[in-house]
C-alpha positions in Angstrom: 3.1 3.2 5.3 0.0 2.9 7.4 -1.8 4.8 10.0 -4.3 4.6 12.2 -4.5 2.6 15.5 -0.4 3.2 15.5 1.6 5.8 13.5 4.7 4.3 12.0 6.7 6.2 9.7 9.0 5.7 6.3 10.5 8.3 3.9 10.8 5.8 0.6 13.9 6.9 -1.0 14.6 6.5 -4.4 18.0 6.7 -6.8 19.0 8.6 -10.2 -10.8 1.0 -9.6 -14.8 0.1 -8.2 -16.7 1.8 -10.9 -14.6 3.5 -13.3 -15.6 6.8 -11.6 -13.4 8.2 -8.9 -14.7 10.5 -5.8 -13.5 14.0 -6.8 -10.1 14.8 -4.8 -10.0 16.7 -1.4 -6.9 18.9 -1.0 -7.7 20.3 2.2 -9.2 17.1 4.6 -11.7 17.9 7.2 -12.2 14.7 9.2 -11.4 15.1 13.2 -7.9 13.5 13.8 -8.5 10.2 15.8 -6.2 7.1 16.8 -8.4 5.2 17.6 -9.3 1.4 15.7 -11.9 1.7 13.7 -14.9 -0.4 13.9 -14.5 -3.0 11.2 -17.9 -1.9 8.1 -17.7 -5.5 7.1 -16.9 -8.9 8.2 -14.9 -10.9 5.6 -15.0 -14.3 5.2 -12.0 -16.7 4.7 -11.4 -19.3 3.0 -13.5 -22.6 4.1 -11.4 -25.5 3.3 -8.4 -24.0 4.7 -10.4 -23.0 8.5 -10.0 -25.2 11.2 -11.7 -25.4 14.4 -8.7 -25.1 16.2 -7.8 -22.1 14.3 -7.5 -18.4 15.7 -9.4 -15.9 14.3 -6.1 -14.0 13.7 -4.4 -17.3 11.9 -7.5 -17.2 9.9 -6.9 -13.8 8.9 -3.7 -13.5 8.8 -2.6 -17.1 7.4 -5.2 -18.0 5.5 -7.2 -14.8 4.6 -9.4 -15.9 1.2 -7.5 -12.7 -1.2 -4.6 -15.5 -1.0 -6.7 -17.9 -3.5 -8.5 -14.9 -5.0 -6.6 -15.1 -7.9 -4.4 -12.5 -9.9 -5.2 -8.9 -10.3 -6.9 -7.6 -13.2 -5.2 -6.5 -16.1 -7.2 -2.8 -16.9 -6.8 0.0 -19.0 -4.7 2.5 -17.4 -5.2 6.1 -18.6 -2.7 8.0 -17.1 -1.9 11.8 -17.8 2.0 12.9 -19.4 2.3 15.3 -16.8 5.3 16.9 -15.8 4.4 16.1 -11.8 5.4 20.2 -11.4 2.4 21.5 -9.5 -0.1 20.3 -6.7 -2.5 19.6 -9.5 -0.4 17.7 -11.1 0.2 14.9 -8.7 -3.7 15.1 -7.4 -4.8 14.7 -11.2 -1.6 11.3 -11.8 -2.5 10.2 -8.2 -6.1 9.7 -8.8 -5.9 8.2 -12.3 -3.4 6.0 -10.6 -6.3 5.1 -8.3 -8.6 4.9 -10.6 -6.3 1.6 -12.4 -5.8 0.5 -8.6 -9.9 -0.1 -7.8 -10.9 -1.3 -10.7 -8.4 -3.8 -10.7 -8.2 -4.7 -7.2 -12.5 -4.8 -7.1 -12.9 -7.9 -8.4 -10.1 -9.9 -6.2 -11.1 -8.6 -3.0 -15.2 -9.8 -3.9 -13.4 -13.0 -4.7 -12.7 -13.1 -1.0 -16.4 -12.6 -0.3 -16.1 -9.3 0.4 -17.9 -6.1 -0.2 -15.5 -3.7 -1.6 -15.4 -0.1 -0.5 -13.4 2.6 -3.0 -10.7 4.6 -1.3 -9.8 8.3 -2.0 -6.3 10.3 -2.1 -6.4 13.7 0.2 -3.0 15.7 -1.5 -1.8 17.4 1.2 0.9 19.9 3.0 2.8 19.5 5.2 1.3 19.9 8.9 -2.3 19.6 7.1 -4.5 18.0 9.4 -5.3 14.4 8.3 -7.6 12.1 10.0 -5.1 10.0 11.8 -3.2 13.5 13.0 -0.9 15.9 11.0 0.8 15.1 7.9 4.7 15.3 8.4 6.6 14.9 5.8 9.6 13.9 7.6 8.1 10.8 8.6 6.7 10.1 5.4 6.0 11.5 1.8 2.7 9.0 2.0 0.6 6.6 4.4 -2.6 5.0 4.8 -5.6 6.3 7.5 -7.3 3.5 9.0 -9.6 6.5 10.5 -11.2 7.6 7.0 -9.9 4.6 4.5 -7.9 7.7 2.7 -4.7 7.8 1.3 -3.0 11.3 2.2 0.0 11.9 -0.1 2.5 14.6 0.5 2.4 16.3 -2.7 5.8 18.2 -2.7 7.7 14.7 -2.1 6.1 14.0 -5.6 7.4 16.5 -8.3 9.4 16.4 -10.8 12.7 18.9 -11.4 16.2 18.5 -13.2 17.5 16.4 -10.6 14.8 14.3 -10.4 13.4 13.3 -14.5 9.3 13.4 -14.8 9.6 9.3 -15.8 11.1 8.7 -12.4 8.6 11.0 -10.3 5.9 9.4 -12.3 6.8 5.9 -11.5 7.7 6.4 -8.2 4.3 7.6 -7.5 2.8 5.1 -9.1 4.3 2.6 -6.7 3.6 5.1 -3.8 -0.4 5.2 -4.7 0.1 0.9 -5.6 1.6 0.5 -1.8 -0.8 2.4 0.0 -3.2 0.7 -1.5 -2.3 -2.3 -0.5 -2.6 -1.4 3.0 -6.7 -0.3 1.8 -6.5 -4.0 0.6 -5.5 -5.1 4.0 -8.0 -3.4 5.7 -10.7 -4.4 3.5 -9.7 -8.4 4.1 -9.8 -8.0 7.6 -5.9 -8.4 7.9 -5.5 -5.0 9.5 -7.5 -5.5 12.5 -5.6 -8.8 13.4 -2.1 -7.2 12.9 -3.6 -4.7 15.4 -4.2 -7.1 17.7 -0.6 -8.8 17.0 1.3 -5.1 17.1 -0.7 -4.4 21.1 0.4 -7.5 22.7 4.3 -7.2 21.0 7.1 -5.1 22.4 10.3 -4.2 20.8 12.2 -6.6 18.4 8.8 -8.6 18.2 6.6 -5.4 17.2 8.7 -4.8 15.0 9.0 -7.7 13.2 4.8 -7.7 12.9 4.7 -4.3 11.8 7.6 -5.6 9.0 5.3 -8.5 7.6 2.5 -6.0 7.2 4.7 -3.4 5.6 6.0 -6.0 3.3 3.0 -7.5 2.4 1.5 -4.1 1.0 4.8 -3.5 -0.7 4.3 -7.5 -2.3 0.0 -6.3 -3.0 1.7 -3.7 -5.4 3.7 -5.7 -7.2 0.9 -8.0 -8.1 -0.8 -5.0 -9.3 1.8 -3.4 -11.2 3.2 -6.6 -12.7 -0.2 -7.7 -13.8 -0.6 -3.9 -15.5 3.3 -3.9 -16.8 1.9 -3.1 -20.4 -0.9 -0.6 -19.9 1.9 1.2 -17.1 4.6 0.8 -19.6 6.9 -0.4 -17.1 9.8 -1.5 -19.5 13.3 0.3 -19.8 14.0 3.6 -17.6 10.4 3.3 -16.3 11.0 -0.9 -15.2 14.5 0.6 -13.8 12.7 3.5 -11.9 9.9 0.6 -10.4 12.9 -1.7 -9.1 14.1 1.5 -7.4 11.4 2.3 -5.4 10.5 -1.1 -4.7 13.3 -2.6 -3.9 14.5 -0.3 -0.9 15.4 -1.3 2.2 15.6 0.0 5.9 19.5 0.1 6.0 19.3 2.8 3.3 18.0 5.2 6.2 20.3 4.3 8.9 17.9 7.0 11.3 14.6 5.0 10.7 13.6 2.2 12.7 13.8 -1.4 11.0 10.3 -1.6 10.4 9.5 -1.8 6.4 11.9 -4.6 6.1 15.7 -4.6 4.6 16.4 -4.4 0.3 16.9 -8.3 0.5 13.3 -8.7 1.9 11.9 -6.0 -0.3 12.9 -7.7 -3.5 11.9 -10.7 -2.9 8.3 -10.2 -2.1 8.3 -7.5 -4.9 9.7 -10.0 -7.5 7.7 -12.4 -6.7 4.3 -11.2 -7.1 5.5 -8.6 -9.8 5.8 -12.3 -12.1 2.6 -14.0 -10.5 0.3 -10.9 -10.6 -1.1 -12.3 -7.4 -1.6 -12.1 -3.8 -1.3 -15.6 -3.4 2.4 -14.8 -3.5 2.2 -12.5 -0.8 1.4 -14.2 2.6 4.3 -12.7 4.5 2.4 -14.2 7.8 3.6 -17.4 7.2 6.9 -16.6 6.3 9.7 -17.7 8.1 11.4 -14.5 9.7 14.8 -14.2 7.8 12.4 -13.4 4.9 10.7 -10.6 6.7 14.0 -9.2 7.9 
């Protein structure tokens, strides 16, 4: 989920780095709230051969963004706490080793695309904490992405383990969580944010939606790339591959309340299972999909 400009809101449901170093985590954010766009820190550039002059700037960046040709996410050594995901500190200490895999493997892609690559941070949070694209609710969403601050804020109680709910399930599911939010820190570092913006203002209804599907989807496609391309060092086999396919593979029909705006279980799977095998965003250019498979 992402944040920022517009709100939009998902509660994933599930069954059954940059340097190495990572920004300490902030429980408690203090940025002022804002919805406003902000101003773009860098201008990416895309990808020469594939730019004409008849060309938007938003097919440019949308269509043909360079991070489609900057070839598959790293491979890195993930070292990621057994915890039992049963306190705050728990998921703030697996959320930002999470992190930690995400930048240093997403780094180098993204400066493929000519870009200068700015870390992210996780802000674990309460619900009604003040974030800086407004309060945290966790009945909108467990996570999302601030365009305001660049910041994940992850609702930590949505995160911990009990008897219903078995610690390799909470810590895989979370995994995915930080991998999907991240994509959207992806987005915005490409410049494919501030386009869909500019899509989303000048949509209405059944349109809007649709836009606000292909961005949705195309985070959800960024962290199967990553996660595919770090299967081994995730150990993503067995219970924990089952618990992956879970998360990733749900759809807006399983919350018949939410609007149809992260795309059905048909769409999710098959941008997940496609860039879970190529370990690439080149698999992930929902922009140029056709829309029955951004339904």
């Amino acid at each position: 989920m992402r944040a920022g400009a517009l709100v939009v809101g998902l509660v994933l449901v599930v069954g059954g780095c940059s340097p190495v170093a990572v920004a300490p985590p902030v429980d408690t954010p203090t940025s002022v709230p804002t919805r406003v766009r902000p101003t773009p820190t860098h201008t990416p550039t895309p990808a020469p051969a594939k730019v004409t002059a008849s060309m938007s700037l938003e097919e440019t960046y949308l269509l043909h963004n360079k991070v489609y040709s900057a070839g598959r996410v790293a491979a890195v050594s993930c070292r990621l706490p057994d915890s039992g995901l049963v306190s705050r500190k728990d998921v703030r200490l697996y959320a930002n080793a999470v992190l930690d895999c995400l930048q240093r493997a997403w780094k180098p892609v993204v400066e493929r695309a000519d870009v200068v690559y700015q870390p992210t941070k996780v802000y674990v949070v309460d619900d009604g904490d003040r974030t800086a694209c407004g309060p945290f609710n966790e009945d909108d969403a467990d996570a999302f992405y601030c365009d305001g601050n660049t910041g994940i804020y992850l609702g930590w109680k949505d995160h911990v383990a009990d008897e219903d709910y078995p610690k390799v399930w909470a810590q895989t599911y979370l995994q995915f969580v930080m991998a999907h939010e991240f994509g959207h820190h992806v987005q915005q570092l490409v410049g494919i944010s501030t386009y869909y913006d500019d899509r989303w203002d000048r949509t209405k209804g059944s349109a809007q939606l649709e836009q606000t599907r292909r961005l949705e989807l195309q985070a959800t496609c960024f962290a199967a790339a990553f996660l595919g391309a770090n299967q081994d060092t995730l150990n993503l086999h067995g219970a924990r591959l089952a618990a992956y396919h879970d998360a990733a593979y749900v759809g807006d029909e399983d919350d018949p309340s939410a609007p149809h705006d992260h795309g059905s279980s048909k769409s999710s799977t098959y941008w997940s299972d496609a860039a879970f095998t190529t370990k690439s965003p080149a698999s992930c250019n929902t922009w140029s999909a056709p829309p029955k498979r951004v339904a």
